[in-house]
N, C-alpha and C positions, 0 to 999 in steps of 0.2 A: 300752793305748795312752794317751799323754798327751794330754787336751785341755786348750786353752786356755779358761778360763771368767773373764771379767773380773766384778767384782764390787765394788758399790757399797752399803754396808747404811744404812738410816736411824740415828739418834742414841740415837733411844728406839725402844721394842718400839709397834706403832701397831696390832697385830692385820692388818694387810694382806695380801695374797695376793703372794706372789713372782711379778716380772716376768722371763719369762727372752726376752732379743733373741734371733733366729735371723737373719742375713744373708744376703744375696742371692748369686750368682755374682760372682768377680772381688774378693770381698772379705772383710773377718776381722770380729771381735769389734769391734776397734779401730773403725769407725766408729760406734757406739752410744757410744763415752766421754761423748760431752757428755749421752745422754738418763740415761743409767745416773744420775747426780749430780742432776740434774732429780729423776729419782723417786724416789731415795733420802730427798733433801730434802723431798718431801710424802711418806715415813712409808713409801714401799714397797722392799723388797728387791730389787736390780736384777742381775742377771745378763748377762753375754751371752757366745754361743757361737761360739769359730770352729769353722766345720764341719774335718772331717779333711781335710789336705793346706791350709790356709788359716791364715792368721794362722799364731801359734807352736805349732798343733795337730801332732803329727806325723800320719803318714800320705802315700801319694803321692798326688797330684789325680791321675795320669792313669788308676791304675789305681781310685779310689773309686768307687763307683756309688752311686744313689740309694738303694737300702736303703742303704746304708754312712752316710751322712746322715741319714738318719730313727734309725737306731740312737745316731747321736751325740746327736739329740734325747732320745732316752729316757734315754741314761746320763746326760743335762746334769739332765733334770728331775728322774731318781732320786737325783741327789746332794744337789740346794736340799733333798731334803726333803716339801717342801709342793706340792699341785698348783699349779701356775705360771701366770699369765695370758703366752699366748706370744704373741710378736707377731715376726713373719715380713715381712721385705721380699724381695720377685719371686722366687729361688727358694725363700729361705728361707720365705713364707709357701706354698710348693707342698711342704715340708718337712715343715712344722707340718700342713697339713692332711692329708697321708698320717699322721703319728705319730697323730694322733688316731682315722684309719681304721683305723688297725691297732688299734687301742683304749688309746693313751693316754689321760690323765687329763692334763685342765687345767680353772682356774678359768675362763678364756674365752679367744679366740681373735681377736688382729686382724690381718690382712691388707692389710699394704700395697704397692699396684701389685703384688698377685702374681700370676704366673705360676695360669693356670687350672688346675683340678683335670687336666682334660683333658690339659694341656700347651700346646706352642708349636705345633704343626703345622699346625695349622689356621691362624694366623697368619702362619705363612710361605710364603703362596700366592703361587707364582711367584718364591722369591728361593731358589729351592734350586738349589745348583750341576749338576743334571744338565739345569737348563732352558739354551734356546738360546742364551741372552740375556739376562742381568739388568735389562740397562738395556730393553729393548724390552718384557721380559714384565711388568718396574715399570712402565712408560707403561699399561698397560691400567687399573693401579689410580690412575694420579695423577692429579690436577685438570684436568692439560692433555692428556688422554688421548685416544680416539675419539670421535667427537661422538653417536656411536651406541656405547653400551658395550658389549662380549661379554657373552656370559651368564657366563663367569665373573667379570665386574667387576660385573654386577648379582648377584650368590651371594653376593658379598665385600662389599657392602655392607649383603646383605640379613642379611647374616646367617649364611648358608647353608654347609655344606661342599660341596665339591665333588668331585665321582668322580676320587680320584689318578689313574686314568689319563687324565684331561682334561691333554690337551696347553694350556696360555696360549700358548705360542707360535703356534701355528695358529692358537688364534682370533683374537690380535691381529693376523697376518700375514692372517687372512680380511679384516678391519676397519681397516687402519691410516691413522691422523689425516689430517685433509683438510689 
């Protein structure tokens, strides 16, 4: 399978560890052009990857799955060479940290706004399309919400996950704003 692997090399050889980009959902290689040239320029090897089905990678999105992504990671790092300092935005750094779980090799690891190890689920309390109401079971969590919060808007601030079978609809329909 063809991937797209954009590629920036510095002038002189600087001994540096290759950087290879991994990107997020909704997007390719192509948004890393401007840092690729940035790091080329201070001496480092710049890489970036579009996962399969994105940018000019082939592959179809609907049918790739998350291993399918994590594998592109290892053929992108097995090709630079060198172990690679990877750097993952949202889902690409939830990419990067699975490649490594599985026991990739990299120089280091940075993570930006990404996506938790965990996932999104936990985050998406109350905006799943089988709740009653998106807009009623979002008021539980927003500013302008019950003056007395449910337990599940003290869980979500707290921190906390909450038992999937907790209806938000009920508790804010128990509670709803004075």
């Amino acid at each position: 399978m063809k991937q797209e692997i954009l590629r920036s090399l510095p002038k002189d050889e600087a001994g540096l560890p290759p950087v290879l980009f991994v990107h997020g959902a909704y997007s390719g290689a192509w948004i890393w052009e401007h840092f690729l040239g940035l790091f080329a320029d201070r001496g480092y090897p710049a890489y970036a990857l579009s996962l399969r089905g994105h940018g000019a990678s082939e592959g179809d999105l609907a049918s790739a799955s998350f291993a399918d992504y994590v594998d592109d990671v290892e053929t992108a790092a097995g090709a630079i060479g060198a172990e690679p300092v990877l750097v993952g935005h949202s889902m690409g750094g939830l990419v990067v940290q699975h490649y490594l779980a599985r026991g990739g090799r990299a120089a280091a690891l940075v993570a930006l706004a990404s996506t938790p190890p965990s996932g999104l689920r936990s985050s998406a309390l109350c905006l799943r399309p089988t709740c009653c109401s998106s807009f009623r079971c979002y008021r539980v969590l927003a500013p302008n919400g019950p003056r007395r919060p449910s337990s599940a808007g003290r869980s979500f601030r707290a921190g906390r996950r909450l038992n999937p079978g907790i209806d938000c609809c009920k508790r804010y329909n128990a509670n709803p704003p004075a």
